[in-house]
C-alpha positions as a Python dict, from the first residue, in 0.01 Angstrom:
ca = {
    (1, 'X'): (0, 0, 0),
    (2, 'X'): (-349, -134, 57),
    (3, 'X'): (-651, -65, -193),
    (4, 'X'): (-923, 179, -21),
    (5, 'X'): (-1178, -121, -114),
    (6, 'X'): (-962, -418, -40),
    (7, 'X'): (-929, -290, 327),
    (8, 'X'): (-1312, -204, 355),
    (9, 'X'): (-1391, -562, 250),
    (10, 'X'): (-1094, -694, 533),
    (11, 'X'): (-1263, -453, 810),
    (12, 'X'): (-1652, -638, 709),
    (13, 'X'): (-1478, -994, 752),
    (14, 'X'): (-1159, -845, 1069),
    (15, 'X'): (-1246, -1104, 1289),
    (16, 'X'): (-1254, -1399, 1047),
    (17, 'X'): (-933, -1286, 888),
    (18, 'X'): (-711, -1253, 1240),
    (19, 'X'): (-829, -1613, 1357),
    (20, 'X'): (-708, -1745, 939),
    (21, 'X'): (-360, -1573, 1029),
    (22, 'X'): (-387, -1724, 1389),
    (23, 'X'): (-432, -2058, 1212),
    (24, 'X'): (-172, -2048, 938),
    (25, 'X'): (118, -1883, 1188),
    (26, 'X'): (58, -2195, 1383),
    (27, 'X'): (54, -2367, 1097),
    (28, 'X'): (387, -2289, 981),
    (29, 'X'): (521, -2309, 1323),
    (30, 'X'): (446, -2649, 1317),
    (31, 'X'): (662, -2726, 1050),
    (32, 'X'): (912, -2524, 1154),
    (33, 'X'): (1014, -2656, 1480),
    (34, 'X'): (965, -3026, 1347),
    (35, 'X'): (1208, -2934, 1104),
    (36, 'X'): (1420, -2844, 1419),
    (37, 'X'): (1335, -3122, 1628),
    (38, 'X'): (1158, -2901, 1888),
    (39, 'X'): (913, -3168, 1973),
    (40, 'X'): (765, -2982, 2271),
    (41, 'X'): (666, -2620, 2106),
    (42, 'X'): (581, -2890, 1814),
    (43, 'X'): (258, -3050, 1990),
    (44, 'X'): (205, -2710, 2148),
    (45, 'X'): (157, -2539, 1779),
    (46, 'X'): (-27, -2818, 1681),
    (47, 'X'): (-252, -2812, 1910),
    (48, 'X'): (-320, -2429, 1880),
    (49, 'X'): (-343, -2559, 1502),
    (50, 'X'): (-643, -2806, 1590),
    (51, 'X'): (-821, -2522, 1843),
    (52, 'X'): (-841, -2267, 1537),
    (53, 'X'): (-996, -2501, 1265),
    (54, 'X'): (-1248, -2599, 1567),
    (55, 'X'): (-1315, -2233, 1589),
    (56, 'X'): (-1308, -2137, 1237),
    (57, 'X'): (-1597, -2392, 1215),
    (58, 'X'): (-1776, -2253, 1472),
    (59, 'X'): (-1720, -1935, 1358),
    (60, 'X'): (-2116, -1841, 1238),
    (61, 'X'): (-2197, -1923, 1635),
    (62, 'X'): (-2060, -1629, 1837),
    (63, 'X'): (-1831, -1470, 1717),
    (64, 'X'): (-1727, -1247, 1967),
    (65, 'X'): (-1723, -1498, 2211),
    (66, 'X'): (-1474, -1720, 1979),
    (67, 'X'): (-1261, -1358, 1963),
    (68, 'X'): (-1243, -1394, 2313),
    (69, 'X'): (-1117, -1744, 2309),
    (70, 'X'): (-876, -1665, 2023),
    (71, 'X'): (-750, -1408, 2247),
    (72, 'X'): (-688, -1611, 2586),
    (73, 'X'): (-544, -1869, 2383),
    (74, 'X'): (-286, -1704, 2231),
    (75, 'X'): (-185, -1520, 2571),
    (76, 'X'): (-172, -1916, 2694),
    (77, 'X'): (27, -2029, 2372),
    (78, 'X'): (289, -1703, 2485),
    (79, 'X'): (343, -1796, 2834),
    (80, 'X'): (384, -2155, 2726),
    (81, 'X'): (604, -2105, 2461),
    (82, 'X'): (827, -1846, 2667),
    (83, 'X'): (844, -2158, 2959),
    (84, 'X'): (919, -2437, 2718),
    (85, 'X'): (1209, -2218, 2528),
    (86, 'X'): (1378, -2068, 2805),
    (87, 'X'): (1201, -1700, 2746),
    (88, 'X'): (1473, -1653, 2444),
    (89, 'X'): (1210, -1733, 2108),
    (90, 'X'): (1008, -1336, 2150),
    (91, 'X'): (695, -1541, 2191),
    (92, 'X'): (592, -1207, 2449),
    (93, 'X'): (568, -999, 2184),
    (94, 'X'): (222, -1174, 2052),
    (95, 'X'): (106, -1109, 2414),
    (96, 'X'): (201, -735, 2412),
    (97, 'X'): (43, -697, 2044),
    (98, 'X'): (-283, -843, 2140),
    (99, 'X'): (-323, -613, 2474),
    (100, 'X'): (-398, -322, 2192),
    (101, 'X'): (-553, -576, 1939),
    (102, 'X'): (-852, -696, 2149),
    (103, 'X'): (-981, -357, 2176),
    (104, 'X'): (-1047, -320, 1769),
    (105, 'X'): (-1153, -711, 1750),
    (106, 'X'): (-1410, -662, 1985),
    (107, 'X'): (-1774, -459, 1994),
    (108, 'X'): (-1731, -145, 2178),
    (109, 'X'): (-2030, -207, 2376),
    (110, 'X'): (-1787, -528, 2528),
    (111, 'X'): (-1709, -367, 2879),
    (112, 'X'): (-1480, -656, 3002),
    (113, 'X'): (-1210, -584, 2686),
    (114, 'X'): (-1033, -326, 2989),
    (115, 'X'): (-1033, -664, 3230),
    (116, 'X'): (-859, -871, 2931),
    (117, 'X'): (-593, -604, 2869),
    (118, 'X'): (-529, -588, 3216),
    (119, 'X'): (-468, -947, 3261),
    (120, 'X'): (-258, -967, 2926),
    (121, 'X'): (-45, -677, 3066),
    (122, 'X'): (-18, -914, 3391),
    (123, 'X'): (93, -1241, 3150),
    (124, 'X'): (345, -1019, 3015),
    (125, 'X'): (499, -884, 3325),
    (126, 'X'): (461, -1262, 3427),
    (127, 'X'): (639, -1379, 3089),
    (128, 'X'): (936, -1124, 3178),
    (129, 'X'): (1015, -1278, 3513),
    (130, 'X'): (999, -1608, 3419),
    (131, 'X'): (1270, -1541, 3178),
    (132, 'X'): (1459, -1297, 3394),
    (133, 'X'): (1484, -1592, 3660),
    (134, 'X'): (1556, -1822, 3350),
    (135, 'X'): (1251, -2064, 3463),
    (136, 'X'): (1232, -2342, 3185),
    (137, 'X'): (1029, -2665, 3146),
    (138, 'X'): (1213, -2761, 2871),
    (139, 'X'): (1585, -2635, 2744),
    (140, 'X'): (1580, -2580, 2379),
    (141, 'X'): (1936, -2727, 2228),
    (142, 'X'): (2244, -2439, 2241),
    (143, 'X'): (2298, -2500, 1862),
    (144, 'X'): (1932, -2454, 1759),
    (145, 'X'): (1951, -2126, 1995),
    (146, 'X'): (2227, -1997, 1803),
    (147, 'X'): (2149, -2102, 1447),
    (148, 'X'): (1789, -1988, 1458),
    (149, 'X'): (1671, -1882, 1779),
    (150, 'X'): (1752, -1477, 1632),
    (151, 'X'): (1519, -1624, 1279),
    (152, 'X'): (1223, -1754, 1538),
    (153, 'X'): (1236, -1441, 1732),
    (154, 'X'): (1270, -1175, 1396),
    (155, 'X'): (958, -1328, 1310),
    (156, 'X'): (733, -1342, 1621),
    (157, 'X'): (827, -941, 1619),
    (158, 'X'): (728, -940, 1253),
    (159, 'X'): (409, -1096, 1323),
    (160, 'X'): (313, -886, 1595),
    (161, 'X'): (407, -563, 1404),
    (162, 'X'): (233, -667, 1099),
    (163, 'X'): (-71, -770, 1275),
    (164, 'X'): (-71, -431, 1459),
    (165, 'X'): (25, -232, 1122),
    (166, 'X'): (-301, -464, 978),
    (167, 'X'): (-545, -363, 1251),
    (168, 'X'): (-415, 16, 1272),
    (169, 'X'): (-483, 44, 923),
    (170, 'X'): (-855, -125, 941),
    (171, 'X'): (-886, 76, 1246),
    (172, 'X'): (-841, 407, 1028),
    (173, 'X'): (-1061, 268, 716),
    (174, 'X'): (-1331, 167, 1006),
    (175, 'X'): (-1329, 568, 1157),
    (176, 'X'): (-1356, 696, 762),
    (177, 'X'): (-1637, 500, 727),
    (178, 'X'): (-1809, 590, 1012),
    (179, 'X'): (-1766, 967, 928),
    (180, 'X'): (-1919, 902, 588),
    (181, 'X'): (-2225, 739, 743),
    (182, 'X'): (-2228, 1018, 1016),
    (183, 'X'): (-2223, 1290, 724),
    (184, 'X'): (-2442, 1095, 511),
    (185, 'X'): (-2731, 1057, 788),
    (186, 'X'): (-2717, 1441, 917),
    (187, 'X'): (-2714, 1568, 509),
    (188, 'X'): (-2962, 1307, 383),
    (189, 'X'): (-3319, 1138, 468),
    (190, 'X'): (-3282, 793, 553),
    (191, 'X'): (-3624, 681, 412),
    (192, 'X'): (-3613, 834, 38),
    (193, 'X'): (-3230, 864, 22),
    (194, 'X'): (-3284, 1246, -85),
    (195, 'X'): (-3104, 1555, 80),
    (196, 'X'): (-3252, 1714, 384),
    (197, 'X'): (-3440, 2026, 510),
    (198, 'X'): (-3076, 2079, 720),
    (199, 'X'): (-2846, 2012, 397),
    (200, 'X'): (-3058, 2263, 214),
    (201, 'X'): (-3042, 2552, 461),
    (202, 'X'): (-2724, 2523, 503),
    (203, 'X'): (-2645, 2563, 122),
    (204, 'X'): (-2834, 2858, 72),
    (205, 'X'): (-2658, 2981, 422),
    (206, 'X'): (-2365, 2976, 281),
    (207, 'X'): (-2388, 3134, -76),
    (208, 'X'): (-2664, 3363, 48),
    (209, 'X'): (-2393, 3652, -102),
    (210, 'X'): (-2452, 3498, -448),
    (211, 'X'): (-2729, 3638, -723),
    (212, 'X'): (-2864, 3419, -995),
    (213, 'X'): (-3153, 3311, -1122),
    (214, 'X'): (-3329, 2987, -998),
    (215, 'X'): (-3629, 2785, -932),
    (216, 'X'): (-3757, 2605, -633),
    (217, 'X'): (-4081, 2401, -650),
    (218, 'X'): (-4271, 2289, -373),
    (219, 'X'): (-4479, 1893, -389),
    (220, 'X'): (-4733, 1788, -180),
    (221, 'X'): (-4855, 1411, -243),
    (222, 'X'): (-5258, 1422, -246),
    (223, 'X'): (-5452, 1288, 11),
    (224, 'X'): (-5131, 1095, 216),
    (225, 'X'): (-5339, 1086, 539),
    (226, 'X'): (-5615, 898, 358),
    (227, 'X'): (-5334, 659, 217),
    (228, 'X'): (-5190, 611, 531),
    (229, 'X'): (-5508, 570, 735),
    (230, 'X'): (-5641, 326, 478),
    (231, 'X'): (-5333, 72, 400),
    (232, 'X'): (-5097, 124, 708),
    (233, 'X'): (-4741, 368, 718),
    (234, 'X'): (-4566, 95, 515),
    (235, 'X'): (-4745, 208, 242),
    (236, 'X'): (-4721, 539, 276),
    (237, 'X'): (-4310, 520, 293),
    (238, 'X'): (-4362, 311, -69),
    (239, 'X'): (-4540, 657, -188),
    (240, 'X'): (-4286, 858, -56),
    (241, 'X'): (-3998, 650, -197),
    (242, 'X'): (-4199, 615, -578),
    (243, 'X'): (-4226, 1033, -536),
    (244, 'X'): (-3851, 1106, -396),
    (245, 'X'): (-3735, 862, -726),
    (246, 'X'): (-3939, 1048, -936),
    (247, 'X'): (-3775, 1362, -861),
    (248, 'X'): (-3417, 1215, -863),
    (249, 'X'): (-3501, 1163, -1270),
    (250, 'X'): (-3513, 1555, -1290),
    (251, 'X'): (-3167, 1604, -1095),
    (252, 'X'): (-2981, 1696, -1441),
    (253, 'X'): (-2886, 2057, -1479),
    (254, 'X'): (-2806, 2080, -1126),
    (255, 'X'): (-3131, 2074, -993),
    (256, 'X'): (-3154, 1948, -655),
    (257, 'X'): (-3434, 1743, -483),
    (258, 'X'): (-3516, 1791, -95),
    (259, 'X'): (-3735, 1632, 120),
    (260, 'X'): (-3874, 1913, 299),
    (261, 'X'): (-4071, 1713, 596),
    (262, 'X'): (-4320, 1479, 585),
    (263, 'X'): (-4462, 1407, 239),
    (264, 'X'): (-4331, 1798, 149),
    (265, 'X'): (-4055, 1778, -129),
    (266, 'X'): (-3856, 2022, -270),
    (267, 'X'): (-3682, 2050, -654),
    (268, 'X'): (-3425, 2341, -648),
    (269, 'X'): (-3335, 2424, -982),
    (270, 'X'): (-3039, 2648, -1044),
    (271, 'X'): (-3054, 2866, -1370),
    (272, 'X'): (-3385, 2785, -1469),
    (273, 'X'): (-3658, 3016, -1527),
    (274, 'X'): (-4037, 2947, -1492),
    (275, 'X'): (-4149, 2855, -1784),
    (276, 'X'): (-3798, 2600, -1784),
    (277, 'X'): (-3885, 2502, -1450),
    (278, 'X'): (-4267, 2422, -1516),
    (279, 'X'): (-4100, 2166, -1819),
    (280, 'X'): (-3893, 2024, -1530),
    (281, 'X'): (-4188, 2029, -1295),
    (282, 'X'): (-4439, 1877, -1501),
    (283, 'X'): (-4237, 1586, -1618),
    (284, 'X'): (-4245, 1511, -1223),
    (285, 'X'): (-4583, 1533, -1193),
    (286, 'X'): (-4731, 1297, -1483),
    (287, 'X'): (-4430, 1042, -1367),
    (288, 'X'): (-4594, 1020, -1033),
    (289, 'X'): (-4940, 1021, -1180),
    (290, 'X'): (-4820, 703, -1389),
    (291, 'X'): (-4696, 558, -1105),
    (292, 'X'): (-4886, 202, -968),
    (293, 'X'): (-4808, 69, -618),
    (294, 'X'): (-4875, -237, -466),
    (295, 'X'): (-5118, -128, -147),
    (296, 'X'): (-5119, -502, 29),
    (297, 'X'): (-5232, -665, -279),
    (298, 'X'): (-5405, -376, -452),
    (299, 'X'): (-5295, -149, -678),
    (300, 'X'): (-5341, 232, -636),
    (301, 'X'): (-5219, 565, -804),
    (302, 'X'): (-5102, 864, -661),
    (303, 'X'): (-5073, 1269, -735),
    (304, 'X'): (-4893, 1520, -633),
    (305, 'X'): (-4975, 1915, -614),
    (306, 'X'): (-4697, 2145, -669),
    (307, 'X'): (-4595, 2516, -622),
    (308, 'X'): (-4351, 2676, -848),
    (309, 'X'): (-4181, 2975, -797),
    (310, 'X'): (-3814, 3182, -874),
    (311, 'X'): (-3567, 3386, -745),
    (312, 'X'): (-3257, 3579, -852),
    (313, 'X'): (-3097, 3643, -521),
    (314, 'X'): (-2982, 3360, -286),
    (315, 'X'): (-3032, 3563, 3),
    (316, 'X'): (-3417, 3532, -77),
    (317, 'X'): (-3426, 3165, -93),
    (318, 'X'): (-3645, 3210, 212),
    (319, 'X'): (-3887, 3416, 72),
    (320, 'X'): (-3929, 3225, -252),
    (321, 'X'): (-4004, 2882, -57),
    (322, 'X'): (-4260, 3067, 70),
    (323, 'X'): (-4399, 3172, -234),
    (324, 'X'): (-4390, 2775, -343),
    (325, 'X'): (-4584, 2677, -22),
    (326, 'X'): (-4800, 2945, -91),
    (327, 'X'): (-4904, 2877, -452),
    (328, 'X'): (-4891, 2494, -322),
    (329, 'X'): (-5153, 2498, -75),
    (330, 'X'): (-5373, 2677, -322),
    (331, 'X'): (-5367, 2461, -558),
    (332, 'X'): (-5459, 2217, -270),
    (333, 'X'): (-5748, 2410, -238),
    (334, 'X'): (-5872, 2430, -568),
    (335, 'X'): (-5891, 2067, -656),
    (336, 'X'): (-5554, 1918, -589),
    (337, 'X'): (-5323, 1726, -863),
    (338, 'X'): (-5192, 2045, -1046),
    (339, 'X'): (-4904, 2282, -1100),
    (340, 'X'): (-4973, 2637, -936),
    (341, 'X'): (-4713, 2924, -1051),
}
């Protein structure tokens, strides 16, 4: 019914959007007991009318705060309502609705939501003994009872049910969400945006039955300590973002880049052999040597060591990282800046 993307952008701007409906059900209201000549629930619409705009201008302020206004005013609007048309219009309905709709309106971390369900729940029982005892400020006329009061009250239920339906369904686009960003943050590294160590292992985990040949090279970027001693960590995350992008370029084929931990990298490449690999490999490593970065005004260059090695059995992934930290941390011994295989 709804488009994935349409609801997402409703759940960024919920709160905005329930205080527009507030407004334009009041709205409408107000024309529609003029029309009947219902002066009192008139003036009482229209003034709900004239509390939203003031809050929809207010809105940048506090938002949760004007949530919580919203809410007690529309439990007030009820119980009026209910007294001024003899508790026969289904104005208790918008009470009931919003007992379960301040909970999804409102930050989780808002302890006193409980307090304001439990005193909606008491307006409500309120709002049902008031009519049982038929206690009435105001009579609303016999004929407008019977020619529309069943209309008025069709739509107060269809209000609160759409409203509910409305929130249910950003509720359920909201929880989505949040289990993307949950997978997202345990698979990936939130600095360079690359998979992590965890993702990794558990992909070779689970097809360590499977045989064929592969790659996996190991980076090291030269001399990070000195670069983050010397400009500040900032600077260092730039280096680590410029290397992480360098090795997204060499993603096609499958190939799959890691950070490993710290300034350690990984490029997994499935169905590649050595001398295929190295191709892969190298293009990495002049990119990052071409790299310039802005180190608080001045402009430096990086490199990066690497340590290439292969496999033809997933259940050796293990041993072949090893190999690539091996060959690695030579090369980091003789001289740095250079491919070891």
């Amino acid at each position: 019914m709804f488009d994935s993307k349409f609801l997402e952008r409703c759940s960024n701007n919920r709160n905005l959007i329930f205080l527009v409906m507030c407004l334009f059900v009041h709205l409408l209201n107000v024309a529609i007991f003029f029309s009947l000549k219902i002066f009192p629930l008139m003036l009482l619409n229209f003034a709900s009318s004239a509390f939203y705009e003031v809050v929809l201008l207010l809105f940048k302020k506090n938002r949760d705060l004007l949530i919580v206004l919203a809410y007690f005013e529309i439990i007030a609007f009820s119980l009026l309502s209910e007294i001024l048309a003899s508790g026969t219009l289904g104005y208790i309905y918008f009470v009931i609705g919003m007992v379960g709709v301040v909970v999804f309106l409102l930050p989780a971390k808002m302890r006193l939501k409980g307090v304001f369900q439990l005193f909606g729940i008491a307006v409500a029982i309120a709002i049902q003994l008031l009519n049982s005892n038929d206690i009435a400020v105001f009579k609303t006329p016999d004929d407008v009872l019977l020619a529309y009061g069943d209309k008025i009250r069709l739509f107060n239920i269809f209000v609160t049910i759409f409203t509910l339906f409305y929130v249910s369904k950003l509720y359920r686009v909201e929880l989505n969400l949040s289990r993307e960003r949950l997978d997202y943050t345990s698979n990936h590294d939130l600095l360079t945006g690359l998979y992590n160590r965890r993702f990794f292992e558990s992909l070779v985990q689970r097809d360590r039955i499977g045989s064929s040949l592969y790659s996996i090279a190991m980076f090291d970027v030269d001399d990070f300590k000195r670069v983050n001693d010397s400009y500040g960590h900032a600077v260092g995350d730039e280096v680590l973002s410029v290397l992480s992008r360098c090795l997204s370029s060499a993603e096609s084929g499958g190939a799959l880049p890691v950070r490993w931990g710290g300034e350690e990298f990984i490029l997994y490449m499935p169905n590649l052999s050595l001398d295929e690999a190295l191709e892969r490999v190298q293009s990495v490593v002049d990119s990052v040597r071409s790299q310039e970065i802005d180190a608080n005004g001045e402009k430096i260059k990086i490199t990066v060591t690497a340590g290439l090695a292969s496999g033809t059995r997933f259940s050796d992934c293990e041993k072949v990282i090893k190999n690539a930290d091996a060959l690695l941390y030579r090369g980091k011994r003789n001289g740095k800046n250079q491919i070891v295989v």
